[in-house]
C-alpha positions as CSV (number, residue, x, y, z in Angstrom):
1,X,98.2,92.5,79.2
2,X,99.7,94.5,81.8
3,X,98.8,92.8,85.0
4,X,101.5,90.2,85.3
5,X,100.2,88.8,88.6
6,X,97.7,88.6,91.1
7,X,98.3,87.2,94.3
8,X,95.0,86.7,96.9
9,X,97.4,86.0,100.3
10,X,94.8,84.8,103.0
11,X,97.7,84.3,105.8
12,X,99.0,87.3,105.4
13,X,95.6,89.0,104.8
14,X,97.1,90.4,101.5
15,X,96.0,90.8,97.8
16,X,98.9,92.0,95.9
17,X,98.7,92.9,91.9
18,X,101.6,93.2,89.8
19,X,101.2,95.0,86.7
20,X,104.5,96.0,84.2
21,X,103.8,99.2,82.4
22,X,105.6,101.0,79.1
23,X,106.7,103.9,80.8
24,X,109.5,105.0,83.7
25,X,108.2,106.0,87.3
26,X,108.4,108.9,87.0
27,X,105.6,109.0,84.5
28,X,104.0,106.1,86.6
29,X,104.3,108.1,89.7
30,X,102.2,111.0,87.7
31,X,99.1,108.0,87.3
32,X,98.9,108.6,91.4
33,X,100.2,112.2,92.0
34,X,97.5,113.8,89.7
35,X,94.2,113.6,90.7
36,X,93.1,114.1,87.0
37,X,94.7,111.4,85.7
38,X,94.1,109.3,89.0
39,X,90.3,109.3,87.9
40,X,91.1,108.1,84.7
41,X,92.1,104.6,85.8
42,X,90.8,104.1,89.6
43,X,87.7,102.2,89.6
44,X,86.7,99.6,87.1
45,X,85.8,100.4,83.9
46,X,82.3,102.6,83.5
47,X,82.9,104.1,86.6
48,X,85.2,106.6,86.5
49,X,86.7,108.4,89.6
50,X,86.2,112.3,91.1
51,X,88.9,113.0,93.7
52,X,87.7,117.1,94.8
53,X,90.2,116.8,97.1
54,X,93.6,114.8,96.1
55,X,97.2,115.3,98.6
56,X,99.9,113.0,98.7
57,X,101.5,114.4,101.4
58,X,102.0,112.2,104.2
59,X,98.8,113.0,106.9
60,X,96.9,114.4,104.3
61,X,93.6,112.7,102.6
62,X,92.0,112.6,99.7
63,X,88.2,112.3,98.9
64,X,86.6,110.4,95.4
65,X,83.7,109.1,94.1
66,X,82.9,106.6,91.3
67,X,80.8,107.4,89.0
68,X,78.5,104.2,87.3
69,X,76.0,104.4,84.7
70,X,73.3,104.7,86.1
71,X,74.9,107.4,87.9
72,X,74.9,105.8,91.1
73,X,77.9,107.1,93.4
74,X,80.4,104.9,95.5
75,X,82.5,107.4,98.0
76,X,85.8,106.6,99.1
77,X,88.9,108.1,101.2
78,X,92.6,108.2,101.4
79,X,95.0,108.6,104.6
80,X,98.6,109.3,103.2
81,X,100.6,107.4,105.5
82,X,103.8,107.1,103.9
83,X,105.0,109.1,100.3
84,X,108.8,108.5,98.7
85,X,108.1,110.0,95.1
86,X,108.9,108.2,92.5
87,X,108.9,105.3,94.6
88,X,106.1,104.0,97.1
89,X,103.3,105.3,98.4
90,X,101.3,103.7,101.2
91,X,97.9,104.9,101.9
92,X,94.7,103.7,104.6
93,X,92.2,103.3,102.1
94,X,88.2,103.2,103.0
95,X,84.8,103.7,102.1
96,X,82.9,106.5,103.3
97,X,79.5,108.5,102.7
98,X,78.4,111.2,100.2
99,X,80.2,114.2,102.5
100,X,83.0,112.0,102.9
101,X,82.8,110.9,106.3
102,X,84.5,107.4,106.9
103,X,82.0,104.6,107.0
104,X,82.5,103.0,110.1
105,X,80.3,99.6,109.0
106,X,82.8,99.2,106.0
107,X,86.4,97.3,106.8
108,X,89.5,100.3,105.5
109,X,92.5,98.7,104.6
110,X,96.6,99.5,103.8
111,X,97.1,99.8,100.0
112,X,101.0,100.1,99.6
113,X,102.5,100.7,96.0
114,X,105.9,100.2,95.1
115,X,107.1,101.1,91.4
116,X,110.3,99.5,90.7
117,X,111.9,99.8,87.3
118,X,112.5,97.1,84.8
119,X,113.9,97.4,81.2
120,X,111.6,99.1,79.3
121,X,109.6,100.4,82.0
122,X,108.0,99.9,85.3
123,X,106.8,97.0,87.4
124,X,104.1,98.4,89.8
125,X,103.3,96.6,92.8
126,X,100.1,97.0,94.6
127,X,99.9,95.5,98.1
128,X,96.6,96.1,100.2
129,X,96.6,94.8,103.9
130,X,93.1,93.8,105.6
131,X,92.9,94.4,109.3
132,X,91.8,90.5,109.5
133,X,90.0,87.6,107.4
134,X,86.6,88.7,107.6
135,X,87.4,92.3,106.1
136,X,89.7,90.4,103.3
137,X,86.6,88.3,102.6
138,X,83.7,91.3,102.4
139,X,85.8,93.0,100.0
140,X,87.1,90.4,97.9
141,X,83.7,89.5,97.8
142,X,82.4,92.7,96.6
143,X,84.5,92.2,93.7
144,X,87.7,93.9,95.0
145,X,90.1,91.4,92.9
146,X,88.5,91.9,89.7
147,X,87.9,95.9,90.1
148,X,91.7,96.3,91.1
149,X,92.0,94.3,87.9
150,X,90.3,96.3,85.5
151,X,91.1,99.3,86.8
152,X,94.9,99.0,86.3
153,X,94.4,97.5,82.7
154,X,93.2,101.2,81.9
155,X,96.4,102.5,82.5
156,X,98.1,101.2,79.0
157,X,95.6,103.5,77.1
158,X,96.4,106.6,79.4
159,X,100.5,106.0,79.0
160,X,99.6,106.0,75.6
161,X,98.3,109.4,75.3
162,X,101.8,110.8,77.0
């Protein structure tokens, strides 16, 4: 299993997972940097991820959707805040509608992710910041902890292929 740990912090209005992966950053750093491979792995599993529009440099934003199947769509966005390849990247991270407008009614957050390396390959920390307790609640309880989940145990299977 690759997700060592998952820590729900409600003081620090945090939820943090930890996952140790078979390869070096630099491969890891490739799961984020290319938007191909990022819709591989983000979003659960049966609803894979369409970024049209995917730049990690800092200032710059990305669009996605996620497919399910039924076909239904979920639309998100990025806000590159901070980028130190192979390293960390910290992003605002919200949901937004079909033309990729950010959805005001819907709480965005601060994902930061650190990769670190550790004997054999890399620990990847995932750190997302609510603004306050009632955003950290409507996400978790749209199934925020358990999607984050799933969608990083993809990433084994994607190493895998190189």
């Amino acid at each position: 299993m690759t997700v060592v740990d998952t820590i729900k912090d409600t003081d620090a209005l945090t939820l943090t997972v930890v996952t140790e992966l078979a390869a070096p950053p630099e491969r890891v750093w490739r799961l984020w940097s290319e938007g191909e491979q990022l819709g591989r792995w983000w979003g659960p599993p049966g609803w894979p991820a369409t970024f049209p529009a995917h730049d990690l440099t800092p200032g710059a934003e990305s669009r996605y959707y996620m497919t399910g199947p039924d076909g239904t769509r979920a639309h998100g966005w990025w806000r590159v805040l901070a980028v130190d390849p192979p390293r960390s990247i910290e992003i605002q991270d919200g949901f937004s509608d079909a033309e990729g407008n950010p959805d005001d009614a819907m709480p965005a957050a601060v994902m930061r992710t650190e990769l670190t390396p550790v004997d054999g390959g890399t620990r990847m920390t995932i750190t997302t910041r609510f603004p306050d307790a009632e955003a950290m609640a409507q996400v978790i309880a749209m199934g925020m902890e358990e999607g984050m989940r799933d969608a990083v145990g993809q990433i084994p299977a994607l190493l895998a292929e190189g």
